[in-house]
N, C-alpha and C positions, 0 to 999 in steps of 0.2 A: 614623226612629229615635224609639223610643216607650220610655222609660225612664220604668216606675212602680215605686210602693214593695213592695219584697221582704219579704213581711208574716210570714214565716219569719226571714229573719234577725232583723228586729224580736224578733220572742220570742226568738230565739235569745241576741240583746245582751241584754235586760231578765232574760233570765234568767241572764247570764253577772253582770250589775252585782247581781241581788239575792242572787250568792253571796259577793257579794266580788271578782270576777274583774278586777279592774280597775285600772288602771293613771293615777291622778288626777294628768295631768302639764298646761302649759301649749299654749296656743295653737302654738306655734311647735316646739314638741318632733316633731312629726310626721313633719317631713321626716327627720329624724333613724331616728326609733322605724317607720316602714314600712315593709315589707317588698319588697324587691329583688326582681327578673326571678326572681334564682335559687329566693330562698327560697316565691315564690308557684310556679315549676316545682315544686320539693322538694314543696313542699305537698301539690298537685295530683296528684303521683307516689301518694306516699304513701297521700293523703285520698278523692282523686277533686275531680269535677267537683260533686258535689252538695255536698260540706264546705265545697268554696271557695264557693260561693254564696252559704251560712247565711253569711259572713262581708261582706257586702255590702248595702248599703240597695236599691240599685238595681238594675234586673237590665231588659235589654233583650230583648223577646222575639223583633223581628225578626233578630235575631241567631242562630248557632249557638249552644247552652246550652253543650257542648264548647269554647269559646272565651272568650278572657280579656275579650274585647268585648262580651259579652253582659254584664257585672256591676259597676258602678261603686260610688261613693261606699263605700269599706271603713272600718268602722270599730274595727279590729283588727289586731292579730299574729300570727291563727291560734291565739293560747292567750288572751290577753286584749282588751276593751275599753280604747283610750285616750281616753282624755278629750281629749285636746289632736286626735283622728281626729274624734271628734264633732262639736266646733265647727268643726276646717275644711269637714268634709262639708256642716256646716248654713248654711254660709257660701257653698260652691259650688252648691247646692241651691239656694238663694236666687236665687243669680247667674243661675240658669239657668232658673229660674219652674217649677221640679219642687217645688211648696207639699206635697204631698204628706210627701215624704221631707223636707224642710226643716222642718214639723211635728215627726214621728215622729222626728227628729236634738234638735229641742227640749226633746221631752218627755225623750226621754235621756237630754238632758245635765241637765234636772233631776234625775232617776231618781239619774245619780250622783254628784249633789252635795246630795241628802240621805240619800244611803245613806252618804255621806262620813263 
């Protein structure tokens, strides 16, 4: 398992924060404000495989790309960036020595807290 930074969704988030898209909540609001089995199905349904991606820091390539296993660290609802996604991801990122995405989670979370 080789899980590097998904250098799309990156732009994807930095451009979602420098419209404003974004949802400046706490550290702990996450478990709350993430999106459930169903609503990442619905999505998916909907959006496709490539949509749900842009939504993701991580992306595993030994993986199926058609699978929800292929795309970790989300830092989203599918319409916004959360602030309180960010630091968990850069917090798991860390934990896990993926410096890369735990970077790219930093610069982020600055991104939306002087776009604040």
């Amino acid at each position: 398992m080789t899980i590097r930074l998904n250098e799309t969704a990156l732009r994807h988030a930095r451009s979602l924060v420098r419209d404003g898209t974004v949802v400046r909540d706490e550290r702990d609001a996450w478990s709350e404000d993430a999106p459930n089995a169903e609503e990442e199905n619905a999505f998916i349904e909907r959006e496709g495989w490539t949509e749900y991606r842009h939504w993701h820091l991580g992306v595993d390539d030994d993986e199926n790309d058609e699978t929800k296993g292929a795309y970790s660290f989300p830092y989203g609802d599918f319409r916004r960036v959360h602030r309180c996604a960010v630091i968990s991801l850069e917090s798991r990122a860390g934990q896990y020595d993926h410096d890369d995405i735990r970077d790219a989670a930093r610069a982020l979370l600055e991104l939306i807290d002087a776009e604040g």
